[in-house]
C-alpha positions in Angstrom: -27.0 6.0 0.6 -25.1 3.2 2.5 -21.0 4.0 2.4 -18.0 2.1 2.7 -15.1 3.5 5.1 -11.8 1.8 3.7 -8.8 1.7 5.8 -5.9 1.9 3.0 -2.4 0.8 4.7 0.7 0.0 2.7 2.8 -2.8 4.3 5.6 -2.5 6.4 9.1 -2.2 5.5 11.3 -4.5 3.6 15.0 -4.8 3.4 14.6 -3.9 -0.3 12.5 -0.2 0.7 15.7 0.7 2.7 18.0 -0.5 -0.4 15.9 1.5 -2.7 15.4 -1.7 -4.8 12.6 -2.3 -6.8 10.0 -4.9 -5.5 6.6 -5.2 -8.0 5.4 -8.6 -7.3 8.8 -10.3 -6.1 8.0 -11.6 -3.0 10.2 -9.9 -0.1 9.1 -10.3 3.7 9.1 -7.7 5.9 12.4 -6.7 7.7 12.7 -6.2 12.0 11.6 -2.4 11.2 8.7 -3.4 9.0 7.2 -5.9 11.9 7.5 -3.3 14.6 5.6 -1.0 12.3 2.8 -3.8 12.0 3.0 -4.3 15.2 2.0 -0.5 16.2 -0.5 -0.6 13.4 -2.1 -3.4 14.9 -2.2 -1.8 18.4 -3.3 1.8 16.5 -6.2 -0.5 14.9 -7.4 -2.0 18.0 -10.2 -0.4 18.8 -11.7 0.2 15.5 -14.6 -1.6 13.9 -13.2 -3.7 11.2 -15.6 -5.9 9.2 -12.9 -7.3 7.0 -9.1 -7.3 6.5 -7.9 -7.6 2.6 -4.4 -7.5 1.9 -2.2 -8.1 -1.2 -1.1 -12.1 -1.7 2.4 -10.9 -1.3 4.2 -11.7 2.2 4.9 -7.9 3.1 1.6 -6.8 2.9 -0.1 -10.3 4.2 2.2 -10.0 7.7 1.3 -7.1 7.9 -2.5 -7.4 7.6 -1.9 -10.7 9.8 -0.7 -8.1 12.4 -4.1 -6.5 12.5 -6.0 -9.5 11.9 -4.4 -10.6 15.5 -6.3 -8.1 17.3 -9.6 -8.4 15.6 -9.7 -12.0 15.4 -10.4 -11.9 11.6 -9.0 -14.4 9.0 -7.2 -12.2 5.9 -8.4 -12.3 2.6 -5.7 -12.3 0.1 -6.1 -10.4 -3.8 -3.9 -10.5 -6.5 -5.9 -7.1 -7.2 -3.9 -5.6 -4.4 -0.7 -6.5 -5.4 2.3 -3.9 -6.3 2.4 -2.7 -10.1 4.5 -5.9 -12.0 8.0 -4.2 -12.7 9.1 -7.3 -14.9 12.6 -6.8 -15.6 13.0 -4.2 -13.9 12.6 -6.0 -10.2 15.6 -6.6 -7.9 17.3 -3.5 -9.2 18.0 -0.2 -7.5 17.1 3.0 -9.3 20.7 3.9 -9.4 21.0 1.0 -11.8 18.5 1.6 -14.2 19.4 4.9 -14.8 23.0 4.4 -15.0 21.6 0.9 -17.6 18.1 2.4 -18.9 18.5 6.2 -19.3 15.5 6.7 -21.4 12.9 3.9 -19.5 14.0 5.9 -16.6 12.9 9.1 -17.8 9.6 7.7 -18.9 9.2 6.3 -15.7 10.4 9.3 -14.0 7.3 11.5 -16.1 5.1 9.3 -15.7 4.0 7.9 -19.1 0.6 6.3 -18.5 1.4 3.5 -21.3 4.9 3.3 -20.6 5.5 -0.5 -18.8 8.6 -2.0 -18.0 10.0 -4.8 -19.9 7.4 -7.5 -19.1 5.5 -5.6 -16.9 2.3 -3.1 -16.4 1.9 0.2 -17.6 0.1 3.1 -15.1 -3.0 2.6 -17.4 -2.9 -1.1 -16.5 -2.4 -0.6 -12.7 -5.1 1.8 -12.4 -7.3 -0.4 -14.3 -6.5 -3.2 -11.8 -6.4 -1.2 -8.9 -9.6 0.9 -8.6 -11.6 -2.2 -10.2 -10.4 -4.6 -7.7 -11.0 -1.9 -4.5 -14.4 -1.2 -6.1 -15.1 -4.6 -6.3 -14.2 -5.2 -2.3 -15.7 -2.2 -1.0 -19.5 -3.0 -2.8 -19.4 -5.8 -0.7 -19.4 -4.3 2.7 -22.4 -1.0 2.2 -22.4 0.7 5.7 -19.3 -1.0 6.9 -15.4 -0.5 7.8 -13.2 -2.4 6.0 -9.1 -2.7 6.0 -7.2 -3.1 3.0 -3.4 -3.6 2.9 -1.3 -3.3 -0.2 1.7 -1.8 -1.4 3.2 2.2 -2.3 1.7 2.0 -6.5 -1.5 0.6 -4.9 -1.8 3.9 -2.7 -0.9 6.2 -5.2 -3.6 5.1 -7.4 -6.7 5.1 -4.8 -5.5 8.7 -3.5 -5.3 10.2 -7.5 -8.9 8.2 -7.8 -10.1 10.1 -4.3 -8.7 13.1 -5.5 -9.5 12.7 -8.9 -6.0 14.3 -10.0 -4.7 12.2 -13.2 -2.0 9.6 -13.7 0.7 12.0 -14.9 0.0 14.8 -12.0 3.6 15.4 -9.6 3.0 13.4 -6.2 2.9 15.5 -3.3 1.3 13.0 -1.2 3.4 10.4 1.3 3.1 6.7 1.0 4.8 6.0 4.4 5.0 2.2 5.5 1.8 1.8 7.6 0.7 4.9 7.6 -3.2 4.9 7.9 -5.2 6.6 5.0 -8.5 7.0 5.0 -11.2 6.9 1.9 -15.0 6.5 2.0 -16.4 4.4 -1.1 -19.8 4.8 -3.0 -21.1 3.7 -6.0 -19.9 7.4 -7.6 -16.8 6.8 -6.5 -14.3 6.7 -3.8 -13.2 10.2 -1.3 -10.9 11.1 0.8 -11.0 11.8 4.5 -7.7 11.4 5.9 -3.9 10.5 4.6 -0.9 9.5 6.5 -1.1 9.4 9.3 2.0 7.9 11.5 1.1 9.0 14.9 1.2 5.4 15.9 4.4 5.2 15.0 6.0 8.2 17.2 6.2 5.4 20.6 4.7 7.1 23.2 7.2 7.4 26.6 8.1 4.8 28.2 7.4 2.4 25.9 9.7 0.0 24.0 11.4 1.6 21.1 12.6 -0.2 17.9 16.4 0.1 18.9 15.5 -1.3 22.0 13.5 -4.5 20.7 16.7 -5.4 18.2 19.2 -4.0 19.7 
């Protein structure tokens, strides 16, 4: 049986990540942190066989993958698939916010209501619909083959409850650190788990330029 090894990185950090305000599928670039992290991603990656680089059309994730892409010389193939689960209304605002403004969406949200969606935007149900079909769909292209995917913190939470096969509503006790590196194999009975966040690449080794240092 021929198996897909997926590479499943979320993007780099954004001024809204360290705000703790709520992206979905606003478009917000990475900050000076979030393109050193790519940057040690892409050095971390360097030596790996990639056969293809996906990434979520959103600038966070694309840069990111672009950082990769760099080393490999490999174009990046953007998917809407990939993208962050749509938080309608809800987007631009700070959790502080909505609980103080939507107590009881913020509870639902909080539990983890598989049909609950934010005003104007997707529900768990619908993210995990989106999500494992559109990974499913990129991985059955490349039998026998490595590929990287980049996308976003929802995204990740979705393929590790897939690998894992824990449901929707189950407490995370998984990270979904900025450019961590998880890794799943795919088959056509489903997708596993071999390995989840790791961040050695991002403990700079001695000697070599630190993130203070580069923006000081």
């Amino acid at each position: 049986m021929q198996i897909t090894r997926i590479l499943a990185v979320r993007h780099g950090e954004t001024a809204w990540n360290r705000d703790t305000r709520i992206q979905g599928h606003t478009d917000i670039e990475l900050n000076p942190r979030g393109r050193w992290q790519a940057a040690r991603l892409a050095r971390a990656l360097a030596d790996e066989p990639i056969h293809a680089i996906y990434a979520s059309d959103l600038s966070r994730a694309r840069e990111t993958a672009l950082a990769v892409a760099g080393r490999h010389n490999k174009p990046v193939h953007t998917h809407t698939g990939l993208r962050e689960r749509h938080f309608g209304s809800f987007e631009g605002r700070t959790w502080a916010e909505l609980e103080a403004h939507h107590p009881a969406e913020s509870l639902a949200w909080r539990k983890r209501v598989p049909d609950f969606a934010p005003p104007g935007g997707e529900s768990l149900l619908q993210l995990q619909a989106r999500v494992v079909h559109t990974v499913v769909e990129l991985a059955a292209r490349h039998p026998g083959e490595q590929v990287l995917m980049v996308a976003h913190g929802g995204v990740l939470d979705i393929l590790y409850r897939a690998a894992t096969r824990l449901e929707l509503q189950a407490p995370r006790s998984w990270e979904l650190t900025n450019t961590a590196i998880n890794r799943l194999l795919w088959t056509p009975e489903g997708l596993s788990l071999v390995g989840w966040a790791d961040t050695t690449h991002l403990q700079a080794p001695e000697g070599s330029d630190t993130l203070d240092e580069r923006h000081a």
